[in-house]
N, CA, C and O of each residue as an XYZ file, in Angstrom:
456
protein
N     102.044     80.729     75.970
C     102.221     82.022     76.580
C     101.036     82.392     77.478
O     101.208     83.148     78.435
N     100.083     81.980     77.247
C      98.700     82.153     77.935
C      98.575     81.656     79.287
O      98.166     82.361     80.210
N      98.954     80.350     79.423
C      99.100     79.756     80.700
C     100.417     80.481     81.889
O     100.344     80.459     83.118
N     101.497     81.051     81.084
C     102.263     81.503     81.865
C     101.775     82.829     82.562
O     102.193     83.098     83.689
N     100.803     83.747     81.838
C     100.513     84.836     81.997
C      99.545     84.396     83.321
O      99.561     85.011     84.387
N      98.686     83.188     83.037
C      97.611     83.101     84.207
C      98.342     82.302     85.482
O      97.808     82.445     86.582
N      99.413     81.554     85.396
C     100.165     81.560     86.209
C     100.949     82.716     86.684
O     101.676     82.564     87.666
N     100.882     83.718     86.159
C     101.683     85.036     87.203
C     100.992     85.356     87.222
O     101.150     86.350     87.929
N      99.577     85.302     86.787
C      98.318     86.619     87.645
C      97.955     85.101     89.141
O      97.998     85.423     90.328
N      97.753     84.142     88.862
C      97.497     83.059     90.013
C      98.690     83.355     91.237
O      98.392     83.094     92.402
N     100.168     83.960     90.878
C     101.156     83.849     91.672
C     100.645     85.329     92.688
O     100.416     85.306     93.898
N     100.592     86.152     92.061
C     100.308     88.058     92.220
C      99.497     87.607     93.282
O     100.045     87.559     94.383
N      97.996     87.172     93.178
C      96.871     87.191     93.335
C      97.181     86.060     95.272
O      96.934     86.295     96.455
N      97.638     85.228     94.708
C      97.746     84.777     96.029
C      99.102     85.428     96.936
O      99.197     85.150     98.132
N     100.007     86.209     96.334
C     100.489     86.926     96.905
C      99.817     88.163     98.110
O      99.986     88.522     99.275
N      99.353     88.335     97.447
C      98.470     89.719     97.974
C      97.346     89.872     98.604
O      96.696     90.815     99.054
N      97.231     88.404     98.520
C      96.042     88.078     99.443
C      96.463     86.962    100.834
O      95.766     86.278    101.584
N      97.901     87.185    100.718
C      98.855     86.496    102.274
C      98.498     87.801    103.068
O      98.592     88.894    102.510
N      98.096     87.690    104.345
C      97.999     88.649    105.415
C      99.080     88.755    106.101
O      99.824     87.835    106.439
N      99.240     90.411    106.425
C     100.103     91.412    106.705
C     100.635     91.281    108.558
O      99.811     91.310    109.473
N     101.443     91.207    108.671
C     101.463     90.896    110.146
C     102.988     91.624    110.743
O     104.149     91.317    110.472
N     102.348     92.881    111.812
C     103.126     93.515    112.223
C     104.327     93.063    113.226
O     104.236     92.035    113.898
N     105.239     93.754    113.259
C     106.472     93.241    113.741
C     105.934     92.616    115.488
O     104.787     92.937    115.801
N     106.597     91.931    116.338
C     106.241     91.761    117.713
C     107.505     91.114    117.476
O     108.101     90.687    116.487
N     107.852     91.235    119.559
C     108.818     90.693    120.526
C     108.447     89.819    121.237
O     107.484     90.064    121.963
N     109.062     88.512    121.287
C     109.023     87.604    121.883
C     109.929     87.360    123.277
O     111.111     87.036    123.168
N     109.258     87.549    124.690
C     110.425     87.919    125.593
C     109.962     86.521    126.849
O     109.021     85.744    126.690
N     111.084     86.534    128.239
C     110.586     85.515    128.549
C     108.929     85.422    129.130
O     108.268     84.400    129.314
N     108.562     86.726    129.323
C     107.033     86.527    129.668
C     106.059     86.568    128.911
O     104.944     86.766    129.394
N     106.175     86.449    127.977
C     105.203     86.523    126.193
C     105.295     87.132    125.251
O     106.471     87.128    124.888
N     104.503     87.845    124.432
C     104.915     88.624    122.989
C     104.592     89.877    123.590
O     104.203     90.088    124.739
N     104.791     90.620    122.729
C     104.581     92.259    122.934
C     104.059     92.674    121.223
O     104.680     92.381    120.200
N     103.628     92.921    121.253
C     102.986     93.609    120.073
C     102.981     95.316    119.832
O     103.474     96.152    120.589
N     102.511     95.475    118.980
C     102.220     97.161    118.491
C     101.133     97.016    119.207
O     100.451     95.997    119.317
N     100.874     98.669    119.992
C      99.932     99.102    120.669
C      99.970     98.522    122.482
O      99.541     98.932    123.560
N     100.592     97.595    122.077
C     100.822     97.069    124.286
C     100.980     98.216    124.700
O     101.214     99.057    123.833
N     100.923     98.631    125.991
C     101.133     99.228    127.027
C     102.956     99.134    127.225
O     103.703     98.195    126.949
N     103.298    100.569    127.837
C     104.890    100.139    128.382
C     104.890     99.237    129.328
O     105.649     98.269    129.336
N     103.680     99.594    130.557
C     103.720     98.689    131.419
C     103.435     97.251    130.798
O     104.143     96.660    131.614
N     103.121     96.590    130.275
C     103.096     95.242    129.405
C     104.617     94.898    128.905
O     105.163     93.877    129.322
N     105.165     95.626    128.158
C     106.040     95.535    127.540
C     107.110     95.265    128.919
O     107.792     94.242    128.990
N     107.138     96.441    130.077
C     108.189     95.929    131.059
C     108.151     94.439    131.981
O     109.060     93.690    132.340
N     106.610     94.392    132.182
C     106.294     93.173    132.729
C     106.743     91.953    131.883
O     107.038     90.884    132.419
N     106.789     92.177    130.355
C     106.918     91.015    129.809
C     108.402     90.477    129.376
O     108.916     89.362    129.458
N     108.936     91.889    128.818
C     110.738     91.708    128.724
C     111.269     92.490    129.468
O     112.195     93.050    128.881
N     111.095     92.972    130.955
C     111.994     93.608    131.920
C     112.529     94.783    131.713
O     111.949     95.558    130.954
N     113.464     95.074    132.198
C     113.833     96.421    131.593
C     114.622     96.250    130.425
O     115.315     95.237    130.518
N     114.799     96.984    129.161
C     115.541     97.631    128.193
C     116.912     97.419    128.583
O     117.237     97.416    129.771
N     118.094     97.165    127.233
C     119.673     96.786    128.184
C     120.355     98.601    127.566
O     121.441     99.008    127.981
N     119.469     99.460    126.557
C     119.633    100.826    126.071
C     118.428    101.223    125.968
O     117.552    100.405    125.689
N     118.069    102.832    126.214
C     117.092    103.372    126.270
C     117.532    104.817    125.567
O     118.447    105.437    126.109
N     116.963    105.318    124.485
C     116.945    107.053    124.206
C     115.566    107.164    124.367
O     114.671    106.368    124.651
N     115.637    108.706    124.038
C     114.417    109.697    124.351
C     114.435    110.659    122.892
O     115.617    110.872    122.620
N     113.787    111.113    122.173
C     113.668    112.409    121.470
C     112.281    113.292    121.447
O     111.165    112.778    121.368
N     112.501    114.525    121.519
C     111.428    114.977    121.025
C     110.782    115.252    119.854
O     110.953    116.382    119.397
N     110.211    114.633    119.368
C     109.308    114.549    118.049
C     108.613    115.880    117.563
O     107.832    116.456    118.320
N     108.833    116.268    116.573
C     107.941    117.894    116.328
C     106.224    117.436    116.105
O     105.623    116.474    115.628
N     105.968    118.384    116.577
C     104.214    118.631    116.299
C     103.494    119.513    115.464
O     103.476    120.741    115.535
N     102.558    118.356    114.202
C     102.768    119.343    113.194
C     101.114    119.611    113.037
O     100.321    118.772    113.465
N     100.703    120.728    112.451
C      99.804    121.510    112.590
C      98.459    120.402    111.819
O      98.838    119.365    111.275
N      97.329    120.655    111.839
C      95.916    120.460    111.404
C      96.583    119.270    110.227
O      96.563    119.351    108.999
N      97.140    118.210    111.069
C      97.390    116.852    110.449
C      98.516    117.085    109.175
O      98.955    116.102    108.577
N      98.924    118.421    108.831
C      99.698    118.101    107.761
C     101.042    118.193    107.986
O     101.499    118.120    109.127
N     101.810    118.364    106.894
C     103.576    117.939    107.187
C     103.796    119.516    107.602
O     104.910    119.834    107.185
N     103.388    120.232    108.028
C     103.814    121.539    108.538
C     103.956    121.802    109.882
O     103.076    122.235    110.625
N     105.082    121.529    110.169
C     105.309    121.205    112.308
C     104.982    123.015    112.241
O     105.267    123.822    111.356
N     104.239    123.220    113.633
C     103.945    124.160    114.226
C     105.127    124.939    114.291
O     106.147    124.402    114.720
N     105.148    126.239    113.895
C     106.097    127.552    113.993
C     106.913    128.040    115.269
O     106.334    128.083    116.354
N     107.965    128.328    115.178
C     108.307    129.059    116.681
C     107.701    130.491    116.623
O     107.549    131.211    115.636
N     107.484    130.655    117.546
C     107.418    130.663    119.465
C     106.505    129.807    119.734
O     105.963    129.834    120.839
N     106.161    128.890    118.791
C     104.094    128.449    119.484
C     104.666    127.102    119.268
O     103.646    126.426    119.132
N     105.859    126.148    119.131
C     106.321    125.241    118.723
C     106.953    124.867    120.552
O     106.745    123.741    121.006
N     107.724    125.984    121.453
C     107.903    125.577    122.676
C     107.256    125.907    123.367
O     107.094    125.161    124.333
N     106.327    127.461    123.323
C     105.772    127.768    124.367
C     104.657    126.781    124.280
O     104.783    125.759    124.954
N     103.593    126.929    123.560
C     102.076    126.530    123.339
C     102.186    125.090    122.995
O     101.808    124.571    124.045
N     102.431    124.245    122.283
C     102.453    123.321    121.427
C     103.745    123.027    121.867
O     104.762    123.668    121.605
N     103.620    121.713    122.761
C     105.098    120.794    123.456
C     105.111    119.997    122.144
O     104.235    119.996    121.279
N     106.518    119.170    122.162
C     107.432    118.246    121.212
C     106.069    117.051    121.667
O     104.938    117.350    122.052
N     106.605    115.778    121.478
C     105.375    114.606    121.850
C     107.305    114.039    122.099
O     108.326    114.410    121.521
N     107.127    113.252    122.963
C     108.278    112.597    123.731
C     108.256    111.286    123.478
O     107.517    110.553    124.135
N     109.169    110.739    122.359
C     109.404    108.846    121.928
C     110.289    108.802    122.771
O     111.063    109.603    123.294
N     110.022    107.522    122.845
C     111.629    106.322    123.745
C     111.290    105.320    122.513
O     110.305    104.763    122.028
N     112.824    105.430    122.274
C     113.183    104.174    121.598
C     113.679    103.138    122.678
O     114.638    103.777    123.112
N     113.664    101.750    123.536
C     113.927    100.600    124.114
C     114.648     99.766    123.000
O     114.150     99.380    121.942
N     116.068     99.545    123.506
C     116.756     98.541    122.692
C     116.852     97.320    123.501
O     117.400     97.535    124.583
N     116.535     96.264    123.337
C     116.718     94.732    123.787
C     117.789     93.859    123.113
O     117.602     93.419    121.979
N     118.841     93.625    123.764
C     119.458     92.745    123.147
C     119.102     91.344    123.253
O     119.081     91.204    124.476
N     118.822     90.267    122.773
C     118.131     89.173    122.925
C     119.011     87.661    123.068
O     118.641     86.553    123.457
N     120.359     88.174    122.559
C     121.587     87.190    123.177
C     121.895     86.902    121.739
O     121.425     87.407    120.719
N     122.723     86.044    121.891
C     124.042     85.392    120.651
C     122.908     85.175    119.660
O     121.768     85.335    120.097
N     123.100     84.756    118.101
C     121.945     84.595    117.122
C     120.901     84.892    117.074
O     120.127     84.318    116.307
N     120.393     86.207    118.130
C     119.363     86.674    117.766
C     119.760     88.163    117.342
O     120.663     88.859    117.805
N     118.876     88.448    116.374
C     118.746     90.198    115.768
C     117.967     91.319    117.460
O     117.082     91.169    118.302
N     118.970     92.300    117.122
C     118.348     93.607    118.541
C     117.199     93.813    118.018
O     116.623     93.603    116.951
N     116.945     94.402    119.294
C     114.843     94.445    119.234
C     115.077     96.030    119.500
O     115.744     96.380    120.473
N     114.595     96.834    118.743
C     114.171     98.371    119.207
C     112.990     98.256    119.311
O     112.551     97.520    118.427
N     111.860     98.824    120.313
C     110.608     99.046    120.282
C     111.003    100.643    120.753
O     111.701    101.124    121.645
N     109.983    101.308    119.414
C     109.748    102.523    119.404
C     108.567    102.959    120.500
O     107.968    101.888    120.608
N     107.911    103.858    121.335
C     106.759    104.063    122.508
C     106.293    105.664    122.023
O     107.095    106.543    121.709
N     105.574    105.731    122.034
C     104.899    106.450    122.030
C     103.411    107.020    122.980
O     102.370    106.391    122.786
N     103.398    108.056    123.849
C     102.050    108.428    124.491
C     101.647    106.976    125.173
O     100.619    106.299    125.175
N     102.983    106.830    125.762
C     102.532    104.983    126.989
C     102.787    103.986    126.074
O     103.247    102.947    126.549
N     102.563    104.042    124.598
C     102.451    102.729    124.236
C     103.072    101.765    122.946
O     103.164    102.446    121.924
N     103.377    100.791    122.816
C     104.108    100.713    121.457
C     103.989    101.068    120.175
O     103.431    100.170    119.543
N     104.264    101.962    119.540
C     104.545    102.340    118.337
C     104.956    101.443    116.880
O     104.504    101.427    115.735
N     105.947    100.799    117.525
C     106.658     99.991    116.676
C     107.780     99.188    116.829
O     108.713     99.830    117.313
N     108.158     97.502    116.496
C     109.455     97.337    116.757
C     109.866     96.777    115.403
O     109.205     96.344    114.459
N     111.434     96.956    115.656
C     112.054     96.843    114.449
C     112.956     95.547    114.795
O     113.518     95.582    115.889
N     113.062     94.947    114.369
C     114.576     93.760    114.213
C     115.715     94.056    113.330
O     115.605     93.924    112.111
N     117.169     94.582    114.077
C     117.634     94.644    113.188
C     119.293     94.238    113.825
O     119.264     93.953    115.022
N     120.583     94.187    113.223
C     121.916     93.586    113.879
C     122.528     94.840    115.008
O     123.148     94.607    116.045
N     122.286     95.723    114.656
C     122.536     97.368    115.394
C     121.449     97.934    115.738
O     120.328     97.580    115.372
N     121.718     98.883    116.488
C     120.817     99.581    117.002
C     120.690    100.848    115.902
O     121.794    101.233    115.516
N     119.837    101.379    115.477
C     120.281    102.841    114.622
C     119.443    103.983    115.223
O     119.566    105.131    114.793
């Protein structure tokens, strides 16, 4: 029983010590990563084949409390995402890259767009 136990702390242990590696797009002009530039991102996979927009709420002195109306449109604008959907052709998963303030946010791989 002893050896099995130090074999699942040996399994854990090198688990958790595999490094973490954020999502990226592979397009025909190179990768795109979190944090690229849009302009990077267009230079590298062209334009988007779907594009939305939302406005994101803005929330007060870092906490989960979005700023109040009237001071929510007048004073304090939304922050403006584009989600970019890429379709990447037959057997590959859609690419959303989320943008944010110019720059990538985040992409997701997934069969739909959501």
């Amino acid at each position: 029983m002893g050896g099995q136990v130090r074999w699942g702390l040996l399994a854990v242990v090198a688990l958790l010590s595999m490094p973490v590696h954020a999502e990226s797009l592979r397009c025909g002009g190179g990768t795109v990563e979190e944090g690229d530039s849009r302009v990077s991102l267009l230079q590298k996979c062209g334009q988007p084949q779907l594009q939305d927009s939302f406005c994101a709420p803005v929330f007060q002195n870092r906490s989960l409390v979005p700023v109040p109306e009237p001071f929510a449109s007048n004073a304090v604008p939304c922050q403006r995402i584009d989600d970019w959907i890429y379709d990447r052709g037959p057997g590959n998963l859609m690419a959303t890259v989320r943008i944010r303030s110019g720059a990538v946010l985040s992409i997701r791989h997934q069969r739909q767009p959501q």
